[in-house]
C-alpha positions as CSV (number, residue, x, y, z in Angstrom):
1,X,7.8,-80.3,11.4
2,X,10.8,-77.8,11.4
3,X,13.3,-80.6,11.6
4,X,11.5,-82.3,8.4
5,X,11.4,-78.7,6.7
6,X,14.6,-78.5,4.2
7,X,15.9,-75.2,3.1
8,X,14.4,-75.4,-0.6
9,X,10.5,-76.8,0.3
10,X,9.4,-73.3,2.2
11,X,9.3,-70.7,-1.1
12,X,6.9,-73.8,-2.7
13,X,5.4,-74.2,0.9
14,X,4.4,-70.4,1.0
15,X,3.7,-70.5,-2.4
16,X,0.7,-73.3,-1.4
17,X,-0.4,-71.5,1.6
18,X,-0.7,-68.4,-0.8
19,X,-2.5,-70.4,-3.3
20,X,-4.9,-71.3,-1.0
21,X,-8.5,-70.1,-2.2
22,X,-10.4,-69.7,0.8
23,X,-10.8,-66.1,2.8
24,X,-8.6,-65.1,5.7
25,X,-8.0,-62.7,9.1
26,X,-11.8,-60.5,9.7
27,X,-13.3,-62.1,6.2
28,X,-13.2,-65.7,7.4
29,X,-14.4,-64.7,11.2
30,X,-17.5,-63.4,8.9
31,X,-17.6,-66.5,6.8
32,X,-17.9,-68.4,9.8
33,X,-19.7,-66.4,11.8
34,X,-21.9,-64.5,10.0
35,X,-24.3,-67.7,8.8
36,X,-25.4,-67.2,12.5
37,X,-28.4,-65.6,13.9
38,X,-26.7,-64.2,17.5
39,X,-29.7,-62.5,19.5
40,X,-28.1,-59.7,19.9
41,X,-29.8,-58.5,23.3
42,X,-28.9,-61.5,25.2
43,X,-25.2,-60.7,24.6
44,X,-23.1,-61.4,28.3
45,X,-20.1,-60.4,26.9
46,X,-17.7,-60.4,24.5
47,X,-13.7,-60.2,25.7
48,X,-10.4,-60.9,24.3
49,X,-7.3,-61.8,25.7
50,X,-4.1,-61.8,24.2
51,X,-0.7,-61.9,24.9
52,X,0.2,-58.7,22.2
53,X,-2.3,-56.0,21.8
54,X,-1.5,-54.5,18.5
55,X,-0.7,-50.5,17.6
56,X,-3.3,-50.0,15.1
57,X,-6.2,-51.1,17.7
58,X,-8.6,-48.1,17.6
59,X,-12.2,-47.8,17.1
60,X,-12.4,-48.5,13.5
61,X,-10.4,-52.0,14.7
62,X,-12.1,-52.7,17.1
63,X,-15.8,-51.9,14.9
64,X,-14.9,-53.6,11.9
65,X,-13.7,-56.8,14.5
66,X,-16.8,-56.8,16.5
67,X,-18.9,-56.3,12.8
68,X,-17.1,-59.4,11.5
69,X,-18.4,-61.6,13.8
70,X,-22.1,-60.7,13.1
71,X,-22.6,-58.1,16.1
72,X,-25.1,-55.1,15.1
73,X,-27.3,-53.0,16.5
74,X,-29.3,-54.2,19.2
75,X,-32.5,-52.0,18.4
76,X,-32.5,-53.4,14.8
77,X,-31.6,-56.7,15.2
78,X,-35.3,-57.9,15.0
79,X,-35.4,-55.6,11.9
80,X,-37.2,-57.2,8.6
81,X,-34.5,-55.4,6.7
82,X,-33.1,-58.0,4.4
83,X,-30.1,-56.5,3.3
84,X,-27.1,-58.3,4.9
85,X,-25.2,-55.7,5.5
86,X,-28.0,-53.6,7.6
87,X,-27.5,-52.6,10.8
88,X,-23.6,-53.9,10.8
89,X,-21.7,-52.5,13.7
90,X,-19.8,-49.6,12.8
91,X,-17.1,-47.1,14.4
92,X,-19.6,-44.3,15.3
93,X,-21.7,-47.1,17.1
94,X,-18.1,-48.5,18.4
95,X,-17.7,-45.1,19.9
96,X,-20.5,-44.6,21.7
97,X,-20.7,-48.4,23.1
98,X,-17.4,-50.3,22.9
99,X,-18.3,-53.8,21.9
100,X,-15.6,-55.8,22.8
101,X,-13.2,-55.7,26.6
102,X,-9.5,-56.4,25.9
103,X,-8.0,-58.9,28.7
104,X,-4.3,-58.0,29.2
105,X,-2.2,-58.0,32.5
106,X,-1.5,-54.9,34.7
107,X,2.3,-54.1,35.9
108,X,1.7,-55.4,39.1
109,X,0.4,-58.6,38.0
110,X,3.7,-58.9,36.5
111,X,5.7,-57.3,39.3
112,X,4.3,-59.9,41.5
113,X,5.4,-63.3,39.3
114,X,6.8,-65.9,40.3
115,X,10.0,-65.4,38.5
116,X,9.6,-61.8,38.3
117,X,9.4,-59.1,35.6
118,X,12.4,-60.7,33.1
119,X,10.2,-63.4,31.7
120,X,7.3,-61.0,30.7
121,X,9.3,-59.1,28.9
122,X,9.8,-61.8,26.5
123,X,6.2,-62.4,26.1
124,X,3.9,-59.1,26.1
125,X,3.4,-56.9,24.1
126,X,1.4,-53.5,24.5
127,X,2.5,-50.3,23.6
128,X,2.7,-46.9,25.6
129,X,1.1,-45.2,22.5
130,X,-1.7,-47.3,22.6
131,X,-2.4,-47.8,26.3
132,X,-2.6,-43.7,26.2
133,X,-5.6,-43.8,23.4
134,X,-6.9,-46.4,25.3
135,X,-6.8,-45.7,28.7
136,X,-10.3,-43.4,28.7
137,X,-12.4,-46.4,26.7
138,X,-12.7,-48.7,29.5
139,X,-12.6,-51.8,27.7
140,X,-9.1,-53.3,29.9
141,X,-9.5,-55.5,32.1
142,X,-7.0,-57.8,34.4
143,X,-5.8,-61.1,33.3
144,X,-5.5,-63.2,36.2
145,X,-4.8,-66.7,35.2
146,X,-6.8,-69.5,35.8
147,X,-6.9,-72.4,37.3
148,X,-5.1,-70.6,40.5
149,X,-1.9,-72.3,40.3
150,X,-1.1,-70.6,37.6
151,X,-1.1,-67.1,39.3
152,X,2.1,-65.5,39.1
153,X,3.2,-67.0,35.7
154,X,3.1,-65.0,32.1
155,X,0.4,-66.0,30.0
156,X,1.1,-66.5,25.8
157,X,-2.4,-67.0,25.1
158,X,-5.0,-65.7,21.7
159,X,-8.3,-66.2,23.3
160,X,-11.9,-64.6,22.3
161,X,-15.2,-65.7,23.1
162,X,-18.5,-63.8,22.6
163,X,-21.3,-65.4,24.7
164,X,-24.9,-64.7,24.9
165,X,-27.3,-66.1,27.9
166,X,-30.8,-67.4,27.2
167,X,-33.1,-66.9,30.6
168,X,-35.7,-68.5,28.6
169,X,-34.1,-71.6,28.2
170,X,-31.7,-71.2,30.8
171,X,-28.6,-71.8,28.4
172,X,-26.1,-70.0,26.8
173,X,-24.7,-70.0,23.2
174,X,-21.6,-68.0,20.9
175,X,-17.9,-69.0,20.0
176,X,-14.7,-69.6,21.2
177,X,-11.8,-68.7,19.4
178,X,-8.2,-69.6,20.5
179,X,-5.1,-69.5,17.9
180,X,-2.0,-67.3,17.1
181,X,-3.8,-64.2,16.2
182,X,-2.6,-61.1,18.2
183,X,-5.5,-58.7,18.4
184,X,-4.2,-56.6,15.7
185,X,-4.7,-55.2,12.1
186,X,-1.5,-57.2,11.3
187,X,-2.8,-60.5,12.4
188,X,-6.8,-60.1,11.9
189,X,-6.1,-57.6,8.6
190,X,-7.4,-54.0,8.0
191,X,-10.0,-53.2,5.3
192,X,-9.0,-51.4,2.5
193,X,-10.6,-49.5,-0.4
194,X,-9.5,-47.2,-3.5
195,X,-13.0,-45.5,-3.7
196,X,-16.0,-45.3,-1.6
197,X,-17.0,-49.4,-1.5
198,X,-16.1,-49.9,2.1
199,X,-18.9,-49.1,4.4
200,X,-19.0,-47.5,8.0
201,X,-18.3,-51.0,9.0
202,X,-15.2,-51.4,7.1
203,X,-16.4,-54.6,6.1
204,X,-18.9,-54.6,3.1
205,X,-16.9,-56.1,-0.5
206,X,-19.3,-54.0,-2.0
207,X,-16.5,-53.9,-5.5
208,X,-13.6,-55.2,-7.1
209,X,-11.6,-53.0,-5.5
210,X,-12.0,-53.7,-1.3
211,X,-9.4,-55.9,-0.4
212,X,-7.9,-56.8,3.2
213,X,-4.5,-56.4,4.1
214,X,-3.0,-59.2,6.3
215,X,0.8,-59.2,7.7
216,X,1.1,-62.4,8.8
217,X,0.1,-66.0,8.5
218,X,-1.9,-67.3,11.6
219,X,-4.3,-70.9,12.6
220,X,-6.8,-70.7,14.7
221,X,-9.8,-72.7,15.7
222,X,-13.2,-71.4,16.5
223,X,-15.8,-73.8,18.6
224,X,-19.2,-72.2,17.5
225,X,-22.2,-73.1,20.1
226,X,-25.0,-72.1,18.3
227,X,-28.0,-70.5,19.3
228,X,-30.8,-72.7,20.4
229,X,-34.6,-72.0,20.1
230,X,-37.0,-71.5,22.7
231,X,-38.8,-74.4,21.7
232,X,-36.2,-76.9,21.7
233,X,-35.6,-79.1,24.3
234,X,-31.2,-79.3,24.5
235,X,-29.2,-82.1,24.5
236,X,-27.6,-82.3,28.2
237,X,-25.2,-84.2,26.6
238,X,-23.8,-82.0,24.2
239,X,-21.1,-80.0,25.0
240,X,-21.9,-76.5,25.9
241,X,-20.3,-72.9,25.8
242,X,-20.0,-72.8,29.3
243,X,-17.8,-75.6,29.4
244,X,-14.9,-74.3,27.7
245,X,-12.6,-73.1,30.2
246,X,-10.6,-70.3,29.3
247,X,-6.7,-69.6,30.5
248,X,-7.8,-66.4,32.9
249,X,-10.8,-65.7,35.3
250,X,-13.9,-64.3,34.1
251,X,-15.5,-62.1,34.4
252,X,-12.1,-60.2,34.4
253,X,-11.7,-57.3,36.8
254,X,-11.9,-54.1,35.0
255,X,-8.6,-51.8,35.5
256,X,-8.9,-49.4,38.1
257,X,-8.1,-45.6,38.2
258,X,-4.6,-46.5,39.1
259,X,-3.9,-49.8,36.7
260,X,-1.8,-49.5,33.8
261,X,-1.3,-52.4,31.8
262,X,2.1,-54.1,31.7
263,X,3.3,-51.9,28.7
264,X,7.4,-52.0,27.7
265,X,8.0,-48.7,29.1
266,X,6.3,-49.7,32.3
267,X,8.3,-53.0,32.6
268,X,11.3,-51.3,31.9
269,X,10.7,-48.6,34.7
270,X,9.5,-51.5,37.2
271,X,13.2,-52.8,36.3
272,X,14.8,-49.4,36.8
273,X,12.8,-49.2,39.8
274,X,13.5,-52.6,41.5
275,X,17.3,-52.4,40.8
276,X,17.4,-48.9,42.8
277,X,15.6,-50.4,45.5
278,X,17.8,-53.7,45.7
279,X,21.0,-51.1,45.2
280,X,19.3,-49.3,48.3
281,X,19.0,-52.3,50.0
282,X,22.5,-53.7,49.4
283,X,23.9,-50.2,50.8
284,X,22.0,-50.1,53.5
285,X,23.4,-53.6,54.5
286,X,26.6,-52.6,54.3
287,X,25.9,-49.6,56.2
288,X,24.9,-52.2,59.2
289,X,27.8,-54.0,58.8
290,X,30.1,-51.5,58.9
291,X,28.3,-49.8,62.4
292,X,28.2,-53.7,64.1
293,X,31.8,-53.7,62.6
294,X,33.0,-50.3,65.0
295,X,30.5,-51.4,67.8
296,X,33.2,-54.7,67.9
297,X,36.0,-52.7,68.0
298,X,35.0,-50.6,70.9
299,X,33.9,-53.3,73.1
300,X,37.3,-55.0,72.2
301,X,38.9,-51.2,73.3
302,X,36.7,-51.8,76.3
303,X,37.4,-55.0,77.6
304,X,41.5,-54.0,77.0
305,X,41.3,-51.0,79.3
306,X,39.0,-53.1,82.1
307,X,41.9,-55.9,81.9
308,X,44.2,-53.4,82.0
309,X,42.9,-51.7,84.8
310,X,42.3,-54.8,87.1
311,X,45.7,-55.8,86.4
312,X,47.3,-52.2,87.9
313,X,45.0,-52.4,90.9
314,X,46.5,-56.0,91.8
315,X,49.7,-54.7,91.5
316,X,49.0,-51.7,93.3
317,X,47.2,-54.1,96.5
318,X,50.4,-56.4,96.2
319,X,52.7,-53.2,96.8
320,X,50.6,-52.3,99.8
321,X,50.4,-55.7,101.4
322,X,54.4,-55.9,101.3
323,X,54.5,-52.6,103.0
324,X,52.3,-53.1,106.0
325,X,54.2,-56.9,106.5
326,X,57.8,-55.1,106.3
327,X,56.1,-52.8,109.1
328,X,54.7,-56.0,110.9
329,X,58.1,-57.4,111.2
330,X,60.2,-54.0,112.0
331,X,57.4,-53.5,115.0
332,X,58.2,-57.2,116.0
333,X,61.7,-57.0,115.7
334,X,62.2,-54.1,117.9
């Protein structure tokens, strides 16, 4: 496509892809998945991973994200309230129950790749600002990679899924979303109002003037299982959520008290770190050289003075042998 792409068809091609009517970034997430009923109670979880964790991801993010996708209140989701907008998730709520868990790789996942730390760098994207308003939510958790022989290599990956688990019917049901979209206001879009028409939710177009602000232009594609009823009897040979199988292991192992996620500081102090261990190292082997080096030398000295020593004593035996014969033959002679 970028070969066939000439210099003077990408202002027209932006201009189409401008033109385009249709809603983008949280609005079209609520297009699409807001004509769902998702029982909220039965709600397994609801992660994304990504590559690039974005600088604006706070709770109001992360509330009017989980609100776009239909999640609200669990205590009045049976509510007869018809109202669409009742009971959407919102950053007080988003406060007091995070909604969704943020996969992301910890520095030692990256410290412990195949190729090590370099390639990474080219890849993530997290910053120390944001790991530090973060770190006390505990909402990150590891991304390993899956299947297993992918350990040890970076992941570029936009995945989300939001799954809920039926014991009645023993099934399970949500979405799967997997695209370009970092999870960030600049990808997804950030609500935004002149006067008071945006609700708690950050959501409602409640006037003329809401709008969402977008950065950048991303695709993505979002498989949507929906839920099934009770009564129903399913289709074993549809395809299922459960199927889908995402690029890192879930559930994902929560970050400990000692994890920090594989932010650009902390890769470039992991590099700092490992060139003043391999500097350390080199010295070190030069050090051993240099001591097996003077350990030659003296056993060289050594085995000099020992030959040289040998070498006087014959001498010295030779000298005495001569005399006691010269005596043999004066004794005889007499």
């Amino acid at each position: 496509m970028s070969k066939m792409m000439q210099d003077q068809n990408i202002a027209a091609l932006c201009s189409l892809i401008a033109s385009v009517q249709r809603c983008t970034g949280l609005w079209r997430l609520q297009e699409v998945l807001g004509q769902y009923n998702w029982p909220e109670s039965q709600e397994s979880d609801f992660i994304y991973g990504a590559s690039s964790i974005g600088s604006s991801v706070s709770a109001p993010f992360l509330a009017a994200f989980a609100a776009s996708v239909g999640k609200k209140s669990s205590q009045i989701f049976d509510s007869e309230e018809s109202d669409p907008e009742w009971g959407c998730w919102t950053t007080s709520q988003e406060l007091r129950n995070p909604s969704i868990r943020i996969i992301f790789p910890t520095i030692e996942q990256v410290k412990n790749a195949c190729s090590g730390i370099s390639p990474s760098r080219r890849i993530l994207c997290f910053s120390e600002k944001t790991w530090q308003r973060l770190r006390n939510v505990g909402i990150l958790h590891d991304a390993i990679p899956s299947p297993s022989n992918r350990v040890g290599h970076p992941m570029h990956v936009k995945v989300a899924r939001r799954r809920f688990w039926s014991k009645a019917s023993s099934s399970s049901s949500g979405w799967v979303y997997c695209g370009s979209h970092n999870f960030s206001a600049a990808a997804w879009g950030r609500p935004i109002s002149s006067s008071v028409g945006i609700k708690a939710s950050g959501l409602a177009q409640t006037n003329s003037t809401s709008r969402l602000h977008v950065c950048n232009y991303e695709l993505g594609i979002i498989f949507v299982f929906p839920p099934m009823e009770t009564k129903c009897i399913a289709n074993q040979n549809r395809t299922k959520l459960d199927d889908v199988a995402l690029p890192f292991i879930v559930p994902a192992p929560k970050y400990g008290p000692k994890d920090r996620p594989a932010t650009a500081q902390a890769m470039r102090e992991a590099l700092a770190e490992l060139s003043e261990r391999e500097a350390k190292s080199l010295a070190e082997v030069e050090i051993t050289e240099n001591m097996t080096e003077e350990v030659s030398d003296e056993d060289d000295e050594e085995v000099n003075e020992a030959t040289n020593y040998v070498v006087e004593e014959k001498e010295e035996d030779k000298t005495y042998a001569e005399k006691l014969w010269s005596q043999v033959d004066s004794s005889q002679s007499s």
